[in-house]
Backbone as numpy.savetxt, mean C-alpha at the origin, in Angstrom:
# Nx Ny Nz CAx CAy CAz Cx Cy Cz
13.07 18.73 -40.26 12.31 18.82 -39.02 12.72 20.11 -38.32
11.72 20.38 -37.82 12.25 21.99 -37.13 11.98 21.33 -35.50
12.91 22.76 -34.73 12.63 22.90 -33.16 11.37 22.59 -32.94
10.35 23.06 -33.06 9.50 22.83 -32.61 8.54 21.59 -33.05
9.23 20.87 -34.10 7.94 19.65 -34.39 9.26 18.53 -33.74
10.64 18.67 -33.35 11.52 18.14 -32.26 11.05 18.36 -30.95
10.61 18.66 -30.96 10.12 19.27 -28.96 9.20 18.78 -28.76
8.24 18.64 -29.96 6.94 18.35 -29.48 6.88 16.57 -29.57
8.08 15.97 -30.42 8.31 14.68 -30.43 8.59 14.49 -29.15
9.75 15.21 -28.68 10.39 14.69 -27.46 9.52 14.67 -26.17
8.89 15.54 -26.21 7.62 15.77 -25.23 6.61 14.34 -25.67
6.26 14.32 -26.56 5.36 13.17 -26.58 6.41 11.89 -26.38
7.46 11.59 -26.93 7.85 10.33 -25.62 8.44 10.72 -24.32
8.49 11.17 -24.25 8.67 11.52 -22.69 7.07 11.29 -21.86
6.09 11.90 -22.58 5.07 11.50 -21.91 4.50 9.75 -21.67
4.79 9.29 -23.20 4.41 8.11 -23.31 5.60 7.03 -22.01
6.67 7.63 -22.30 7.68 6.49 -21.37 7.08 7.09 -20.02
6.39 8.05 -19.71 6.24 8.15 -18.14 4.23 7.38 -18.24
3.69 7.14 -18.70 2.93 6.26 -18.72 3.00 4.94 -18.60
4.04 4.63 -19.13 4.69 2.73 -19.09 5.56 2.62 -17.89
6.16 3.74 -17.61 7.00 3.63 -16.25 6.05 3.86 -14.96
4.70 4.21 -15.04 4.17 4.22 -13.92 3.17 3.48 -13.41
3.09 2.55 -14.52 2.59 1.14 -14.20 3.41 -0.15 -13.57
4.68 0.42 -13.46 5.41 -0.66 -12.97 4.70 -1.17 -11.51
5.13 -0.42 -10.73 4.13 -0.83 -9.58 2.93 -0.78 -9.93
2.56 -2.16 -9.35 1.09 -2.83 -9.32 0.37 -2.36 -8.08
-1.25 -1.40 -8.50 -2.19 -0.92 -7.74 -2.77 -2.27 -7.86
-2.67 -3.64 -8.38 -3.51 -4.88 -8.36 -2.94 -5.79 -7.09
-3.65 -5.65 -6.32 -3.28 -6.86 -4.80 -2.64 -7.75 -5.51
-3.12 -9.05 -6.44 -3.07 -9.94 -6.58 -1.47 -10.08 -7.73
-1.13 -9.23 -7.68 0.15 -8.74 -8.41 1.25 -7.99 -7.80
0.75 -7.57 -6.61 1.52 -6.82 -5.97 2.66 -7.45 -5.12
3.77 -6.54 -4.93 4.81 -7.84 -4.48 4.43 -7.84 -2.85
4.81 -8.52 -2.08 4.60 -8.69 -0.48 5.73 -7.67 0.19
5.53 -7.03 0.91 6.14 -6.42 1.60 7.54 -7.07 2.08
9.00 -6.26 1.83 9.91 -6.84 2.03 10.26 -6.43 3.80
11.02 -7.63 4.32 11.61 -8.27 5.61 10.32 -8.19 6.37
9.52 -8.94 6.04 8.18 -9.09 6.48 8.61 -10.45 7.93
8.14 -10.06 9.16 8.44 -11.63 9.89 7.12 -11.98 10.32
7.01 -13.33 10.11 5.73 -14.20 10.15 6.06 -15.34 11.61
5.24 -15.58 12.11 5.23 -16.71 13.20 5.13 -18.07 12.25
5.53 -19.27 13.03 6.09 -20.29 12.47 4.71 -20.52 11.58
2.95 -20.66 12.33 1.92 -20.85 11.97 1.27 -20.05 10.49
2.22 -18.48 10.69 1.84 -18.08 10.21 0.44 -17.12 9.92
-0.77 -16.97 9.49 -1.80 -16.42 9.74 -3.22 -17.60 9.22
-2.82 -18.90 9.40 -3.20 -19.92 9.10 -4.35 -20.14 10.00
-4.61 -20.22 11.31 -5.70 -19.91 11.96 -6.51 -18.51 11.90
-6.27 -17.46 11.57 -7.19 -16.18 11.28 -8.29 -16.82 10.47
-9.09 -16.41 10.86 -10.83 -16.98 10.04 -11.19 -15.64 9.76
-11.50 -14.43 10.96 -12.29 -13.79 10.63 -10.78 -12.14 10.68
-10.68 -11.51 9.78 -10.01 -10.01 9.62 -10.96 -8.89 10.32
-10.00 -8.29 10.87 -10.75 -6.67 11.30 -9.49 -6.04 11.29
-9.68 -5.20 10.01 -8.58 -4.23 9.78 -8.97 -2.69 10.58
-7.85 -2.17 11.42 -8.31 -1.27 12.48 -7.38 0.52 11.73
-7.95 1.27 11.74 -7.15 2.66 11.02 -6.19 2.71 11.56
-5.04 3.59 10.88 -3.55 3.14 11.27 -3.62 5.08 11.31
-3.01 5.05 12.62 -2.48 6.24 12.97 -1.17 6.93 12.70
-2.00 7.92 12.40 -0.93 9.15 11.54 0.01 9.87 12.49
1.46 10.92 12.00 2.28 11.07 12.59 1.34 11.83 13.67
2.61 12.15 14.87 1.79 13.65 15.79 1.36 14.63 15.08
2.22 15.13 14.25 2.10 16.53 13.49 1.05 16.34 12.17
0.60 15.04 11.93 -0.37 15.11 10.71 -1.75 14.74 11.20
-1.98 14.75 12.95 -3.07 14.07 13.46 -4.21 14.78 12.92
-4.40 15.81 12.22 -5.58 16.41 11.39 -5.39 15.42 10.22
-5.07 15.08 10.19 -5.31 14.02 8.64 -5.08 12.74 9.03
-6.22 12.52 9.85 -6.77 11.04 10.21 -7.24 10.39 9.30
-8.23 10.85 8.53 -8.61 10.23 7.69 -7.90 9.50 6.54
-6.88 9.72 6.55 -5.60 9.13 5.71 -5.54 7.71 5.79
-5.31 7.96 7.62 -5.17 6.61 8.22 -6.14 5.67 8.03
-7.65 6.11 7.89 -8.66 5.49 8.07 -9.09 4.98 6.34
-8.61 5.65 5.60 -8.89 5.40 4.44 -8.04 3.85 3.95
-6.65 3.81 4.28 -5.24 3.72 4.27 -5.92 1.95 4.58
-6.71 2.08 5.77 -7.36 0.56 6.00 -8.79 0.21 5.96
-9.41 1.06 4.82 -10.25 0.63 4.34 -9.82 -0.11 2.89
-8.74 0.97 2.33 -8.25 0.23 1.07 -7.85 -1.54 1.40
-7.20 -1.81 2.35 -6.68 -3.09 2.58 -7.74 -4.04 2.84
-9.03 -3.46 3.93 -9.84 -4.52 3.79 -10.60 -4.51 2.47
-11.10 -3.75 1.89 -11.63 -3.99 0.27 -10.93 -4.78 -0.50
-9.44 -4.84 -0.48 -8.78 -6.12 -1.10 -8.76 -6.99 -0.41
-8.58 -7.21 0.84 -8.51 -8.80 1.40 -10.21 -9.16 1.31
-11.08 -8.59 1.40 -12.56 -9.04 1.21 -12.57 -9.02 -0.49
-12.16 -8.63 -1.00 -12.36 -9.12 -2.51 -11.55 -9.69 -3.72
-10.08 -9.81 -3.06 -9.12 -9.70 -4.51 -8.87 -11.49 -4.31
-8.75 -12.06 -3.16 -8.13 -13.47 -3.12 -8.87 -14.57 -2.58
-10.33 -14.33 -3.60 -11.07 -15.41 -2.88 -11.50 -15.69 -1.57
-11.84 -16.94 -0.89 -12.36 -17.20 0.19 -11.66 -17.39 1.30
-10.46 -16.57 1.16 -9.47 -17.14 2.48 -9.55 -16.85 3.85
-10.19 -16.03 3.76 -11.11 -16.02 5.00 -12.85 -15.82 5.08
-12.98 -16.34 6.53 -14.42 -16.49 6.51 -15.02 -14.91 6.42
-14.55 -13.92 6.87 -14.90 -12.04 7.37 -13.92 -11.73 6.97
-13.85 -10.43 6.77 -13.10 -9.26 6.35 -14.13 -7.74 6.79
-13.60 -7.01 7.45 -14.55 -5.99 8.13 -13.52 -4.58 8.55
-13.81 -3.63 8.47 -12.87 -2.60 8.84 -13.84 -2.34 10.29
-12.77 -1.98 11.41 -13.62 -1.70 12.52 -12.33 -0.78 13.38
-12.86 -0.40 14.29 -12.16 0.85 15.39 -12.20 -0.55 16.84
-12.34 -1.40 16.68 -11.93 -2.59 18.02 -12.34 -4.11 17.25
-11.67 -4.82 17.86 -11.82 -6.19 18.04 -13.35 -6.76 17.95
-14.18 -7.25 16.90 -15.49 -7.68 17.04 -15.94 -9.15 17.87
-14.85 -9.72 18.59 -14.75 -10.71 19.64 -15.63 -12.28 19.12
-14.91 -11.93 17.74 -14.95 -13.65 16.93 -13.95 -14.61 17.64
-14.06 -16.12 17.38 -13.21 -16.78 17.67 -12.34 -17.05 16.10
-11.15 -16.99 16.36 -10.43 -16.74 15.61 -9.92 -15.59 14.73
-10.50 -14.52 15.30 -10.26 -12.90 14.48 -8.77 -12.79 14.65
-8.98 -12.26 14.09 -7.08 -11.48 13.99 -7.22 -10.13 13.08
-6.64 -9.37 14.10 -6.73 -7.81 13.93 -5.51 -7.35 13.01
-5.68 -6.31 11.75 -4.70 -5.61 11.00 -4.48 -4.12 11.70
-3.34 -3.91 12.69 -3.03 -2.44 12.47 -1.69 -2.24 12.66
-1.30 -1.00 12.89 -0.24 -0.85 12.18 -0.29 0.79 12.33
0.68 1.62 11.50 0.81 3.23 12.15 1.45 3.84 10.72
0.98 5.16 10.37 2.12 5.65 9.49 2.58 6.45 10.37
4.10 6.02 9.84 5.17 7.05 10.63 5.89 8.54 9.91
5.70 8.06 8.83 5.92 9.43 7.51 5.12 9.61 6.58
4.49 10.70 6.33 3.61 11.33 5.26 3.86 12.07 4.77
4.23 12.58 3.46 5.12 13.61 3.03 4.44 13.65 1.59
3.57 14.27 1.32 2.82 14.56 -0.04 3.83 14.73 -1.09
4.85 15.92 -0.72 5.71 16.85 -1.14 4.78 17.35 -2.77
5.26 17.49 -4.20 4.85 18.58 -4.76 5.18 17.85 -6.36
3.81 17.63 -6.86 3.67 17.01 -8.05 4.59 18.02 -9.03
4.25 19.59 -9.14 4.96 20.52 -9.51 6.17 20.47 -9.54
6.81 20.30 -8.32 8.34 20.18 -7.70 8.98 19.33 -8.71
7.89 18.19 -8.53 8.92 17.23 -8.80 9.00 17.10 -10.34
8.19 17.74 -11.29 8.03 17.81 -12.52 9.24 18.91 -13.22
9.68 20.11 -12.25 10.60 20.99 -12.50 12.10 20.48 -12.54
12.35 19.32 -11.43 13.53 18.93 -11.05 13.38 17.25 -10.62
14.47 16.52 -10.48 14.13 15.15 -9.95 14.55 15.63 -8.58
14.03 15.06 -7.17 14.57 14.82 -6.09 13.78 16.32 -5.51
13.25 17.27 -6.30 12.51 18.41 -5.64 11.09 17.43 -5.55
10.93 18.05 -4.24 9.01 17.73 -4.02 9.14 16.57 -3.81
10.27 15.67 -3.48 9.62 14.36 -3.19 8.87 13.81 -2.32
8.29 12.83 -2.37 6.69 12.10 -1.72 7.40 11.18 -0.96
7.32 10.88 -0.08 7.41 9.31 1.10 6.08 8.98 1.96
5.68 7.83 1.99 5.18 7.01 2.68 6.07 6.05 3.52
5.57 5.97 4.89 6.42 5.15 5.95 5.66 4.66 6.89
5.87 3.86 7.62 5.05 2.67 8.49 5.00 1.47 8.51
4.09 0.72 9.43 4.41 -0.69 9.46 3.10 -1.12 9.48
2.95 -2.39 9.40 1.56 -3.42 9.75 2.29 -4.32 10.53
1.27 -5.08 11.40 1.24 -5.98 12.43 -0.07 -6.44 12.31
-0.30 -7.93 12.03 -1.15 -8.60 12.40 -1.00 -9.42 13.98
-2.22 -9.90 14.76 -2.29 -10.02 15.61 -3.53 -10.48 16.37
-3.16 -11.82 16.66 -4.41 -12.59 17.52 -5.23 -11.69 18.30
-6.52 -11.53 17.72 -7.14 -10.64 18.69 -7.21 -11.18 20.64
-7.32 -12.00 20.49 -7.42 -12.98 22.10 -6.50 -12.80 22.92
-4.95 -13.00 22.24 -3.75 -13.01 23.01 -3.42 -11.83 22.71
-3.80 -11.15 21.60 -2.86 -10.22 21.32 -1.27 -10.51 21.16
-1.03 -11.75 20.51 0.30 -12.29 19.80 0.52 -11.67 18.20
1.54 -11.20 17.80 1.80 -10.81 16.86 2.32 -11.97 16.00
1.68 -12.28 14.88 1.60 -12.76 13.93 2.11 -12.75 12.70
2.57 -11.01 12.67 3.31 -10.77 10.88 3.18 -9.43 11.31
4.20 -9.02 10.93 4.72 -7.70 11.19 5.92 -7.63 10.05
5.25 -6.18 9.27 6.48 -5.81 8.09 6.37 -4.27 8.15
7.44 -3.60 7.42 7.45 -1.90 7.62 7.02 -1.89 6.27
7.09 -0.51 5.85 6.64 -0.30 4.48 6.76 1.00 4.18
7.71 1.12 2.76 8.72 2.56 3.04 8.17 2.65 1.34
7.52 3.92 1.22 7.62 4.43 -0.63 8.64 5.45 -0.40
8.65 5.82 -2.03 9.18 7.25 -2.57 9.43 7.20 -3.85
8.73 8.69 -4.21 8.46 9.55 -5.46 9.45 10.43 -5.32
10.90 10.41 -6.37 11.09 11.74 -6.23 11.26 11.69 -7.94
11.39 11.10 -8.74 11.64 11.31 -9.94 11.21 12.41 -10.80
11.81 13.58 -11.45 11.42 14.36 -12.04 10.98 14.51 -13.62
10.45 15.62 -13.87 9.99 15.86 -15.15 8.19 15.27 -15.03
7.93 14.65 -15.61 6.78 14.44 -17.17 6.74 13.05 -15.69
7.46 12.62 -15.49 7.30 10.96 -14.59 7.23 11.50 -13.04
8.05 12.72 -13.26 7.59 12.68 -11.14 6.07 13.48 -11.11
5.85 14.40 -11.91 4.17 14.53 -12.00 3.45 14.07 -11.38
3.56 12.56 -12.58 2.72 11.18 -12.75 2.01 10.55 -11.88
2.55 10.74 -10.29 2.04 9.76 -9.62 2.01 10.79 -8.68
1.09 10.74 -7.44 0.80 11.96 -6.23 0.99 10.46 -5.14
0.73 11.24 -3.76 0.47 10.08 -2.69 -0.65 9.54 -2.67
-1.98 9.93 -3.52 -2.74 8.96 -3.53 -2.74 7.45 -4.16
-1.87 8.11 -5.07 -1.14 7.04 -5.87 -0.49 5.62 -4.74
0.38 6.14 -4.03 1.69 5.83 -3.11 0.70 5.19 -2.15
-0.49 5.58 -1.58 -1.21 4.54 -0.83 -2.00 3.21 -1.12
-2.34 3.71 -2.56 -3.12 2.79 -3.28 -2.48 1.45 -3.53
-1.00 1.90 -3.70 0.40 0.87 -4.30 0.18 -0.39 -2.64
0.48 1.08 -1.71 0.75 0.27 -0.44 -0.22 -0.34 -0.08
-1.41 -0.28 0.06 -2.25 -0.97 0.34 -2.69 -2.33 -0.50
-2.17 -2.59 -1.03 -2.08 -3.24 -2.23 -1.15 -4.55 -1.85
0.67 -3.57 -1.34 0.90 -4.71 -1.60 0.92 -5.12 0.39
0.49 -4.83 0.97 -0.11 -4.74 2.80 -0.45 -6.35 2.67
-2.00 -6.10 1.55 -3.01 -6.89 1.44 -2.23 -8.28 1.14
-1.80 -8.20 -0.33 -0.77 -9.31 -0.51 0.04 -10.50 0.29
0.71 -8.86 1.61 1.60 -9.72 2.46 1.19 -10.48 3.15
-0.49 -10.49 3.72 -1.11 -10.79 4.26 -1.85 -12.32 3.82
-2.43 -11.82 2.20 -3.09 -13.06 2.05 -1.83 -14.21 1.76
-0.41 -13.61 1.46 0.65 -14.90 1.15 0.60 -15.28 2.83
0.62 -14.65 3.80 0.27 -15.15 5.21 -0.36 -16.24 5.48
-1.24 -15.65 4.78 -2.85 -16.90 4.99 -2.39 -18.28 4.22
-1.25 -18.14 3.25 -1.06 -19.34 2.29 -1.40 -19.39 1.20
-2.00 -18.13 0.76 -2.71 -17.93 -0.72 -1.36 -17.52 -1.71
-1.76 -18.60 -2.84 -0.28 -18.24 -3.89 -1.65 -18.16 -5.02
-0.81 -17.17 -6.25 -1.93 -17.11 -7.08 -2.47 -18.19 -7.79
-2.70 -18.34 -8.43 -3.33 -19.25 -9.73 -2.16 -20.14 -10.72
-1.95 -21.11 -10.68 -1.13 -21.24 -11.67 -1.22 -20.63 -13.49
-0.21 -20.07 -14.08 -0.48 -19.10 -14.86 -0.16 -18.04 -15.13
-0.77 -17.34 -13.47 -0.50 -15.90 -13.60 0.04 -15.55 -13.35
């Protein structure tokens, strides 16, 4: 075997193990784990009938990239309106309270956005790394009682062929994912026996 049909092995698993390693986290709601030190009221989100997930505001310094925010909770209502069945009666993305009885509002804020550098992080581990940061709060639209409130912290810094692999679109997709999750285990939804 020569250098170069060695390199080109090593390069091809290296690529293949950063394909299997970047499926670990689940972009699937219904797989995704629930947000850890999540606190729930005793009830829980057991009365919510109708969702209105509201855009979650970005740092001071990233307020040109609103749309982040707004995207950030459209992803969440597209999974709670589609990934876990009928657990609620609505699911709706909106900018206020649509003054249902029983709504309960999703928002929440990112507090860190940090793209950093697919490049970076492919040259070195820990160069270019990516963070996502923020919280959700659910919350009786009526009283405005908080209901479930969890933070929610990523990070990409892994290098080579695997820190590439994944950008922050990636890193929102994850989070929104597992937001949704924390939410519908809120509601009381456990999956399927099985899965």
């Amino acid at each position: 075997m020569t250098i170069s049909n060695g390199g080109r092995l090593l390069a091809c698993s290296l690529l293949c193990a950063a394909i299997a390693l970047s499926g670990c986290t689940s972009t699937s709601s219904t797989k995704a784990k629930s947000l850890k030190n999540s606190s729930t009221q005793a009830s829980g989100l057991s009365d919510c009938e109708h969702i209105t997930v509201m855009p979650f505001p970005m740092p001071a310094k990233r307020q040109k990239d609103a749309s982040i925010g707004v995207t950030f909770a459209q992803g969440i209502e597209a999974r709670l309106e589609n990934d876990f069945g009928p657990i609620f009666q609505t699911v709706e993305y909106g900018t206020a309270a649509r003054g249902l009885d029983k709504e309960c509002l999703v928002t929440g804020s990112i507090t860190k956005y940090k793209p950093g550098s697919r490049v970076a992080r492919a040259i070195l581990i820990g160069l270019g790394a990516a963070s996502l940061e923020g919280n959700v709060v659910v919350k009786d639209a009526a009283t405005g009682t908080a209901l479930l409130s969890a933070p929610f912290d990523k990070l990409w810094a892994w290098g080579g062929i695997l820190g590439a692999s994944k950008g922050m679109d990636d890193m929102v997709t994850e989070t929104s994912a597992s937001v949704a999750a924390t939410i519908a285990h809120g509601k009381g939804w456990n999956p399927p026996a099985g899965k």
